[in-house]
C-alpha positions as CSV (number, residue, x, y, z in Angstrom):
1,X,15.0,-20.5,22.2
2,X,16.9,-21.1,18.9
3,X,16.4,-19.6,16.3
4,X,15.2,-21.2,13.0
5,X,17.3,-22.3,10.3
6,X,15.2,-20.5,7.5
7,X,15.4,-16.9,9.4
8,X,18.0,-14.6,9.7
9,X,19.1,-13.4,12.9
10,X,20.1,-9.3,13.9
11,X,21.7,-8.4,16.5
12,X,19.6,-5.0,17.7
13,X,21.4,-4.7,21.4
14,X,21.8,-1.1,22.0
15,X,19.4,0.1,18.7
16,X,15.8,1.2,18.7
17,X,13.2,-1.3,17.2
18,X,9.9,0.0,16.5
19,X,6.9,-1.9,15.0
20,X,6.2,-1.4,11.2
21,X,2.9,1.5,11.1
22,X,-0.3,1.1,9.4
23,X,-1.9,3.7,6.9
24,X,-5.4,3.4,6.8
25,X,-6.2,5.8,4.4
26,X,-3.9,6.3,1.5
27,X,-4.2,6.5,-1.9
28,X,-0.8,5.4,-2.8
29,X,-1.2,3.0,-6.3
30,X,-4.1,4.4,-7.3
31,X,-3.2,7.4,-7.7
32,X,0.2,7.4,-9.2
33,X,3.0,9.9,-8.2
34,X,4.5,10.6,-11.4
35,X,1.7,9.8,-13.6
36,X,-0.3,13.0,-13.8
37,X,-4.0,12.7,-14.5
38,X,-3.5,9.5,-16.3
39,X,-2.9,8.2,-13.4
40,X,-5.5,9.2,-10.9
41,X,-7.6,6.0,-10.4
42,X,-9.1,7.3,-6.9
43,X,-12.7,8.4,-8.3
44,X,-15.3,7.4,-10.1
45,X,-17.0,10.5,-11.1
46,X,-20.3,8.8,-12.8
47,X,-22.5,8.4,-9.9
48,X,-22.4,9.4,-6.3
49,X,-22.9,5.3,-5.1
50,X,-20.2,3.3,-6.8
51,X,-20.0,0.4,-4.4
52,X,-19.0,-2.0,-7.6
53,X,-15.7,-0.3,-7.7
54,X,-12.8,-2.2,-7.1
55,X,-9.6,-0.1,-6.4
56,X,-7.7,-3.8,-6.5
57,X,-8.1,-3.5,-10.7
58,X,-6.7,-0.1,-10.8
59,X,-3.3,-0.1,-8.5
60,X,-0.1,0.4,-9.8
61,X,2.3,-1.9,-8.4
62,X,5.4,0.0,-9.3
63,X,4.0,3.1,-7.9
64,X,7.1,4.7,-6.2
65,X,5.1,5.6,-3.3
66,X,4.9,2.4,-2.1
67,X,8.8,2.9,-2.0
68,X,9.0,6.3,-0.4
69,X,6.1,4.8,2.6
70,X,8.4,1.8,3.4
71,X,11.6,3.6,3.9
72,X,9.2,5.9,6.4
73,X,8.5,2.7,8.2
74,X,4.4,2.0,6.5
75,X,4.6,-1.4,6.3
76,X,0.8,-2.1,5.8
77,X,-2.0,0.3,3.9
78,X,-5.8,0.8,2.9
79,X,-5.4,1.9,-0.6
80,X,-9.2,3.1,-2.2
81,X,-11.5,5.3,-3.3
82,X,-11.2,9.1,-2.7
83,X,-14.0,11.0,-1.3
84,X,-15.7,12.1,-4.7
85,X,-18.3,9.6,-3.9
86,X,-21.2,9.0,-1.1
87,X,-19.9,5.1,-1.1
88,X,-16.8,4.8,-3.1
89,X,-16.2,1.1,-3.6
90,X,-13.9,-1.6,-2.1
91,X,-10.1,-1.1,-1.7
92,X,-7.6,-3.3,-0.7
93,X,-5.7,-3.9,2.3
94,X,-1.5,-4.4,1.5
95,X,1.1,-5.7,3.1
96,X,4.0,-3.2,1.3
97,X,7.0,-5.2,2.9
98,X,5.3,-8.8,1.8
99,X,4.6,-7.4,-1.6
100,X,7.6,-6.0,-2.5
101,X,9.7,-9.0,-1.1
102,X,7.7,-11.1,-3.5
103,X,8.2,-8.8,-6.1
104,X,11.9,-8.8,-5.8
105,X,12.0,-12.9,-6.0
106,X,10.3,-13.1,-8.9
């Protein structure tokens, strides 16, 4: 098989390769590491059903936890709404390593 001319090529003979690991319930971006209480995006403390919520609109892309999970070897989370309410919203689904490589391009 040979390899494509848009890929890059590592040789891993004799190291470990493991699979990138899912989070499924994180609140990293919506609730900021360094932003205090200004920053906590998680709830919506007016109503116990809050299905209208989008945690999408409130995540901080330069959130340094999205940093600290890649280097631990997350490479995908759920990001959403804490447990304050009965039905807490939508959240979204990330690809960290897609997001940040994009990121970085642009």
């Amino acid at each position: 098989m040979t390899p494509l001319k848009t890929r890059k090529v590592i040789d891993a003979k004799g190291a470990y390769v493991t699979p990138g690991s899912v989070d499924a319930y994180v609140y990293i971006g919506v609730r900021e590491s360094e932003a205090g209480s200004e920053g906590r995006d998680q709830d919506e403390i007016s109503g116990p059903i809050q299905p209208h919520v989008r945690a999408l609109d409130g995540v901080n892309w330069k959130d340094s936890a999205f940093r600290y999970a890649l280097g631990g070897g997350v490479t995908t989370v759920a990001t959403g709404p804490a447990e304050a309410n009965v039905m807490g919203g939508q959240g979204p689904i990330v690809n960290i390593n897609e997001t940040f490589r994009k990121r970085e391009c642009s």
